[in-house]
Wavefront OBJ file of the C-alpha trace (Angstrom):
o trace
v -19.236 15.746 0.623
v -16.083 15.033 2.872
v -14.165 12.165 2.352
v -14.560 9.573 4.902
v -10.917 9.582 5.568
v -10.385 13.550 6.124
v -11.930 13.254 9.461
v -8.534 12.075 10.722
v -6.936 14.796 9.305
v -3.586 15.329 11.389
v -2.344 19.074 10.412
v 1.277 19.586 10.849
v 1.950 15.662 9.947
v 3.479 16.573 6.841
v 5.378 20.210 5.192
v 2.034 21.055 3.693
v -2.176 20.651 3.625
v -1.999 18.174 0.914
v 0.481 16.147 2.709
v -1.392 15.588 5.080
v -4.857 15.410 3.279
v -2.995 12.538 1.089
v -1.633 10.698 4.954
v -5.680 11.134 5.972
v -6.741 9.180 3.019
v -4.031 6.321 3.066
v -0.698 7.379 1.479
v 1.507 5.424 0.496
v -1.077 3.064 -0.168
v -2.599 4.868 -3.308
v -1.858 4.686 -6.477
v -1.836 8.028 -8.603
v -1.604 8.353 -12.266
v 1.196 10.270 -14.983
v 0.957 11.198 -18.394
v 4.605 9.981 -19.368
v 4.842 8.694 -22.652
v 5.781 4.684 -22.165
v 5.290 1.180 -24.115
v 2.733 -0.034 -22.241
v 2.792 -3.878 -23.321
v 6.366 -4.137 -23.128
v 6.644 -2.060 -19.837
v 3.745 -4.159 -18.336
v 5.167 -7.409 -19.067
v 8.461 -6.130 -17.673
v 6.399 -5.596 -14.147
v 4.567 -8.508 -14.599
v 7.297 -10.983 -14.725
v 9.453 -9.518 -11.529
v 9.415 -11.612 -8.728
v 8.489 -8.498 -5.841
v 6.112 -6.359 -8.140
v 6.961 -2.231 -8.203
v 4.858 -0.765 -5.306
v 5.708 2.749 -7.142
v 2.843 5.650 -6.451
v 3.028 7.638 -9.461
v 2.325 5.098 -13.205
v 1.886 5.924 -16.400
v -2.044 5.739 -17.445
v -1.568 3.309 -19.988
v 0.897 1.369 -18.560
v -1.638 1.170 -15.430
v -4.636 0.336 -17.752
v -2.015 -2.283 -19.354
v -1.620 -4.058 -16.137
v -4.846 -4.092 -14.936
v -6.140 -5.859 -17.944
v -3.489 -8.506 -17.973
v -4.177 -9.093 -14.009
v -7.787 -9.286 -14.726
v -7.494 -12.282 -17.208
v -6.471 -14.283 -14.208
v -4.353 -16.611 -15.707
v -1.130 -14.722 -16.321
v 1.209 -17.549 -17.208
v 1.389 -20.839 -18.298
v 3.621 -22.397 -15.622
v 5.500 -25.661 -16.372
v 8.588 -27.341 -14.799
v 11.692 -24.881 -15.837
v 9.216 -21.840 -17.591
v 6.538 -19.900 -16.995
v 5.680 -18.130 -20.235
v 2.963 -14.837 -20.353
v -0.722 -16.912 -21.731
v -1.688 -15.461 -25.121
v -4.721 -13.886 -23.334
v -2.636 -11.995 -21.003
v -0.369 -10.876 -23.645
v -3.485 -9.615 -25.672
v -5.000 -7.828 -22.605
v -1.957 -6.057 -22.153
v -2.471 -4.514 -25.473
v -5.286 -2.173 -24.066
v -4.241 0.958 -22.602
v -7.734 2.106 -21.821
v -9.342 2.037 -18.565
v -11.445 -0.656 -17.993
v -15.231 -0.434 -17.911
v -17.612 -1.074 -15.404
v -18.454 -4.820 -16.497
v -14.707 -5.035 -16.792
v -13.690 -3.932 -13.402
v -16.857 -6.486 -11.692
v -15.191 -9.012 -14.149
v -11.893 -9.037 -13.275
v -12.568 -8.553 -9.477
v -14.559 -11.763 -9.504
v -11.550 -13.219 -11.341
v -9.018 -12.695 -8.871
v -11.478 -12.746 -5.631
v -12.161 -16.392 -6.245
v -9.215 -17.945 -6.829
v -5.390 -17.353 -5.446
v -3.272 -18.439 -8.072
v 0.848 -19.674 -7.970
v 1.897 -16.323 -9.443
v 0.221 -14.144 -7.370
v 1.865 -11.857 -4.336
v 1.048 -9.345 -2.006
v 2.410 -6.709 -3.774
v 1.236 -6.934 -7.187
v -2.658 -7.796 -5.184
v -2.216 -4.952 -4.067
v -1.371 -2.907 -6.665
v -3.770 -4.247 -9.005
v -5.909 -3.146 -6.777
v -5.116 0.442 -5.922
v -4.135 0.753 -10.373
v -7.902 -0.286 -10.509
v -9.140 2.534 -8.248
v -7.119 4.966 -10.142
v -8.274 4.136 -13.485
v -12.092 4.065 -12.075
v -12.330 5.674 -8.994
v -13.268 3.979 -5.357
v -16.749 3.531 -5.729
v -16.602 1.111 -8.433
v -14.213 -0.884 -7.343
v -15.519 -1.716 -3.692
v -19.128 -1.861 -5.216
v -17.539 -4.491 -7.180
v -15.206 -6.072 -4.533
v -18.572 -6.296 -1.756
v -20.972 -7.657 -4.929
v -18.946 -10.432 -5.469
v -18.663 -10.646 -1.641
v -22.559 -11.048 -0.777
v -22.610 -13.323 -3.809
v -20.947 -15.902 -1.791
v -21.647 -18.135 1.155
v -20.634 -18.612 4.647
v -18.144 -21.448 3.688
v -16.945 -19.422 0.610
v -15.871 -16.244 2.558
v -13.952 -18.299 5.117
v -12.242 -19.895 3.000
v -8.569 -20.153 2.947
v -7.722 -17.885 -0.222
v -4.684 -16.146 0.623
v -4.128 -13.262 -2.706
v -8.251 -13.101 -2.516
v -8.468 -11.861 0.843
v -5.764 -9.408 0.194
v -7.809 -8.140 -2.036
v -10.684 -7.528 0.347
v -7.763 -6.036 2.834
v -7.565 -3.142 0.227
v -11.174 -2.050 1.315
v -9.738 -0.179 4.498
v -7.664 1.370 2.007
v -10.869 2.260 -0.354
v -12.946 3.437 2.225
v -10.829 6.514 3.117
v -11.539 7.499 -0.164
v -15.326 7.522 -0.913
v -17.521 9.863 0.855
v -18.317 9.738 4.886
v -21.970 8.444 4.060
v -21.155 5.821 1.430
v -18.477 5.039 3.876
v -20.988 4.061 6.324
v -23.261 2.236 3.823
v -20.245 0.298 2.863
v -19.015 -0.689 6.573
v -22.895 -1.807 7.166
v -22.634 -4.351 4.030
v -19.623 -5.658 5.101
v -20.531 -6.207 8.829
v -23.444 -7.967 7.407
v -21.364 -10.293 5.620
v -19.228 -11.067 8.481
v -22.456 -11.504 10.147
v -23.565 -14.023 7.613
v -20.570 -16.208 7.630
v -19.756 -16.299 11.406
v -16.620 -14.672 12.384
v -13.131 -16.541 13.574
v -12.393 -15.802 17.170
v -9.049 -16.744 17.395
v -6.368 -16.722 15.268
v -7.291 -18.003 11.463
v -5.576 -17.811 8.314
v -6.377 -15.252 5.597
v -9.603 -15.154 4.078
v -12.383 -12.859 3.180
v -14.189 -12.798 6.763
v -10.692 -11.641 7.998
v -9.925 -9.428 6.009
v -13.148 -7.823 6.570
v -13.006 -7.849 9.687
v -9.287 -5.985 9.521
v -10.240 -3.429 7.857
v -13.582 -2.482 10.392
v -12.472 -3.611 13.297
v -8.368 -2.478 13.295
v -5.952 -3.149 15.691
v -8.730 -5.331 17.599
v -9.298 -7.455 14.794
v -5.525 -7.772 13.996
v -4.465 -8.730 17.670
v -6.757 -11.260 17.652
v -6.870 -13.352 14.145
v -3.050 -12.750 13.278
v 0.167 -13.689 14.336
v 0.624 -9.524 14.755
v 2.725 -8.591 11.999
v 3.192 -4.916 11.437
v 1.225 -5.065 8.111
v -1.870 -6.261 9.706
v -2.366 -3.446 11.233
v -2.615 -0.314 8.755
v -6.147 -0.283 9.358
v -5.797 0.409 12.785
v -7.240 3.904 13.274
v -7.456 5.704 16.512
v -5.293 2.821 18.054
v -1.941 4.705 17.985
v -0.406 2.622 21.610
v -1.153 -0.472 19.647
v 0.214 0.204 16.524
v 3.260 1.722 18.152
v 4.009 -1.290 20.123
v 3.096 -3.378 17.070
v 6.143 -1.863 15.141
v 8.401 -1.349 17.936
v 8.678 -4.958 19.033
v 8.343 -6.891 15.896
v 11.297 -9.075 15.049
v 10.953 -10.243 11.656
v 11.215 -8.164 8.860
v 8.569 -5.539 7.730
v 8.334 -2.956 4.821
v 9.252 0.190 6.853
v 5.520 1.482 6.029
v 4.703 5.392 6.436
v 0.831 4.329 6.869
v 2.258 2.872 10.281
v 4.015 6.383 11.633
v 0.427 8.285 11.010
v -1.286 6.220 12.994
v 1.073 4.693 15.835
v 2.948 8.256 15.847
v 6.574 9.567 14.875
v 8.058 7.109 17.516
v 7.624 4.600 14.783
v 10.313 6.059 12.654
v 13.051 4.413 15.285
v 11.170 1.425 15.127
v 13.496 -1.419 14.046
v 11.825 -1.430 10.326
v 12.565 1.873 9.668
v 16.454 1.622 10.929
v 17.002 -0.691 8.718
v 15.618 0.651 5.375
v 19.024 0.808 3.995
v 18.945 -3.159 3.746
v 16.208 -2.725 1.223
v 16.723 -3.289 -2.489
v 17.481 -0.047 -4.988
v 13.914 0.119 -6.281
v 12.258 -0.390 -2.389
v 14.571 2.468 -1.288
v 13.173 4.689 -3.907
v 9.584 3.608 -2.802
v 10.444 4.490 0.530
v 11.982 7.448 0.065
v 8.490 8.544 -2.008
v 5.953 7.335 1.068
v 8.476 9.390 3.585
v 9.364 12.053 2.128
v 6.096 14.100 2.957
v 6.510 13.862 6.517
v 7.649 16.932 9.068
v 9.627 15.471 11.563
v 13.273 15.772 12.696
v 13.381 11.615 12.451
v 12.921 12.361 8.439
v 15.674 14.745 8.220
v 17.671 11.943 9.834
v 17.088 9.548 7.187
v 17.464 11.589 4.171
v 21.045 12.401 5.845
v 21.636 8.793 6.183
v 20.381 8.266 2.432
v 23.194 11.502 1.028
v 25.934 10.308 3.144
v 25.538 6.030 2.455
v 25.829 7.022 -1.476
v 22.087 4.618 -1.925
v 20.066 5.097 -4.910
v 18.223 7.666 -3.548
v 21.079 9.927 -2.928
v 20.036 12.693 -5.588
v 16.638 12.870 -4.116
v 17.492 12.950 -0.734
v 20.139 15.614 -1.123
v 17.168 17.555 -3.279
v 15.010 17.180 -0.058
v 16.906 18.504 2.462
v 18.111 21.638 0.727
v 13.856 21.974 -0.412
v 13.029 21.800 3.532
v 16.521 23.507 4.375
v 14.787 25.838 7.150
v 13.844 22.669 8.589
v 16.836 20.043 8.479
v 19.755 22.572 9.076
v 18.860 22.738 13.034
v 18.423 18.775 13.006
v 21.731 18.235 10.949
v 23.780 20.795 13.040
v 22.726 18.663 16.478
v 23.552 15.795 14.729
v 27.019 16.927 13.406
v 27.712 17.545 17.105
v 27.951 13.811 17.439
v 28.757 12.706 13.604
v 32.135 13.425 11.500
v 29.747 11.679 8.799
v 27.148 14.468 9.280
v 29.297 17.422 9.979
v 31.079 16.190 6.539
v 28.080 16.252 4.744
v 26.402 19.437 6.393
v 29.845 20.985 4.717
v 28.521 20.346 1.069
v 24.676 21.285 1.649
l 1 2 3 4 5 6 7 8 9 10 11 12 13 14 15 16 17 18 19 20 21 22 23 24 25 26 27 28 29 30 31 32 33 34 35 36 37 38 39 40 41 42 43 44 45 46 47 48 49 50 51 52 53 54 55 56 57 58 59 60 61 62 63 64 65 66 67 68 69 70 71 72 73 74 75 76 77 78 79 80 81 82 83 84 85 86 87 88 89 90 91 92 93 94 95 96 97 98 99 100 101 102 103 104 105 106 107 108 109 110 111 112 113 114 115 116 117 118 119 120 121 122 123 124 125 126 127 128 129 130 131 132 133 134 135 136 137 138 139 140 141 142 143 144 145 146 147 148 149 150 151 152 153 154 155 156 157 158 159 160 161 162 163 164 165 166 167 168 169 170 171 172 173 174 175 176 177 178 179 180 181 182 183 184 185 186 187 188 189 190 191 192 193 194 195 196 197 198 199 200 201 202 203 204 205 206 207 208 209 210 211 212 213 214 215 216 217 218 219 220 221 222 223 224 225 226 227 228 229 230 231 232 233 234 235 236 237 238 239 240 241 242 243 244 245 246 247 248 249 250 251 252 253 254 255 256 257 258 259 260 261 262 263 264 265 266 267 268 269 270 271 272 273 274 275 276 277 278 279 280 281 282 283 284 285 286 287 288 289 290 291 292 293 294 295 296 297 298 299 300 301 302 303 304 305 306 307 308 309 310 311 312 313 314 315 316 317 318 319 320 321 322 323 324 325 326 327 328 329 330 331 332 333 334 335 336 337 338 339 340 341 342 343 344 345 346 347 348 349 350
């Protein structure tokens, strides 16, 4: 059976059919396993003590596993005035580079959907998340994620638990990825939950009910219970005018986020984030240059010139992509060298 997220499959997005299968079902916000040989327990505790966690795509499998364990445990570190030093239980779980089981994956998620500890961040909820699903697959982890849910009560889902409801933001994510039907089974749980606890109807801070209601409900959902930042609104299918405007006139700063082009449209990549992805730090850059780089559209080429002729960390893979889509770029370079000594300079060395 289909995937619940092919049916809004939008050919042409992207320079090939699994481009934009991989746009239909969430990308960048997937996580998809290597084979690369690593040290998983000293890699993971590398990642685990950085301050803005790697929001990479492609991991190791045992560094993944590795992580995932250690997040599970729940308490990471033992914080104290001037340290904060890995607990031995983390350490130990950081040992295993299988993938965890069944019991395992319910365990942890109960772990970390109850409580939203110092340490915690968007980022790394999120990826511990989306390492989860890769290790186990989709099913398991929101059957786990909405057991835990309808094991609480009203009071308990609208509770204030910031990293826990980010958790239950990933569903939108999940539910691209399981099958139309269990799709629908899954929405029906979690409208019943939202039922159940009485939903906000103004703006409220995160919590489970929000969050679930974010990822059914969309741009709706997001216009009403948030203060409207870009991020808030990933979930926002078949909303593109919202989403659009939603990037366009935000004035703080946002992750320039691919997710946010497929569904508000390529007038997004001019939006203020994405002009200012050069401002991001080495390892973001690289991240970005990943989530973008699928994506046909003369606003890409743009950026991967900007990326070869700033000298950023992604230079080598930028300069890769534009002579790989060559056919593409050279029309979109040549206009551009028109108006560019920059451009025309580095159109000479392509």
């Amino acid at each position: 059976m289909a995937l619940a997220g092919l049916a809004h499959l939008n050919k042409g997005f992207c320079f090939d059919a699994a481009g934009d299968e991989a746009f239909a079902l969430g990308w960048p916000h997937v996580r998809r396993l290597t084979d690369e040989s690593v040290d998983a327990f000293r890699s993971a505790l590398r990642h685990l003590s950085e301050p803005d966690f790697d929001l990479s795509i492609h991991w190791p499998r045992p560094l993944a596993a590795a992580l995932v364990h250690a997040w599970g445990v729940g308490q990471l570190f033992h914080l104290a005035p001037g340290s904060r030093e890995f607990s031995q239980a983390a350490e130990e779980a950081a040992f295993s580079t299988v993938a965890p089981t069944p019991d395992q994956v319910r365990q942890y998620l109960s772990e970390r959907l109850s409580r939203s500890p110092m340490w915690a961040s968007e980022r790394a909820t999120e990826s511990f998340v989306l390492l989860m699903e890769a290790l186990v697959g989709s099913e398991v982890v929101v059957d786990a994620i909405l057991e835990h849910l309808e094991g609480l009560d009203g009071h308990e889902l609208n509770d204030h638990l910031v990293q826990p409801a980010w958790i239950t933001f990933q569903l939108g994510y999940l539910l691209l990825r399981v099958p139309a039907a269990a799709a629908k089974e899954y929405q029906a749980r979690m409208r019943s939950l939202v039922s159940g606890a009485g939903a906000p109807r103004s703006v409220a801070p995160p919590s489970h009910v929000r969050s679930l209601l974010l990822a059914l409900d969309g741009a709706r959902a997001a216009d009403r219970l948030t203060d409207k930042d870009p991020r808030y609104y990933t979930h926002a299918v078949g909303d593109a005018t919202t989403v659009r405007m939603r990037a366009s006139i935000h004035r703080g700063w946002a992750f320039p986020d691919p997710r946010l082009v497929f569904l508000g449209g390529t007038d997004v990549l001019s939006s203020r984030a994405f002009q200012s992805w050069a401002k991001l730090p080495a390892r973001d850059q690289r991240v970005f240059f990943e989530a973008v780089a699928p994506i046909k559209h003369p606003g890409v080429v743009t950026i991967m010139a900007a990326m070869v002729s700033q000298g950023t960390g992604t230079k080598p893979q930028a300069r890769r992509w534009l002579l790989q889509h060559w056919d593409f770029a050279k029309p979109v370079l040549s206009e551009l060298a028109a108006r560019s000594d920059e451009i025309r300079d580095l159109l000479a060395t392509l």
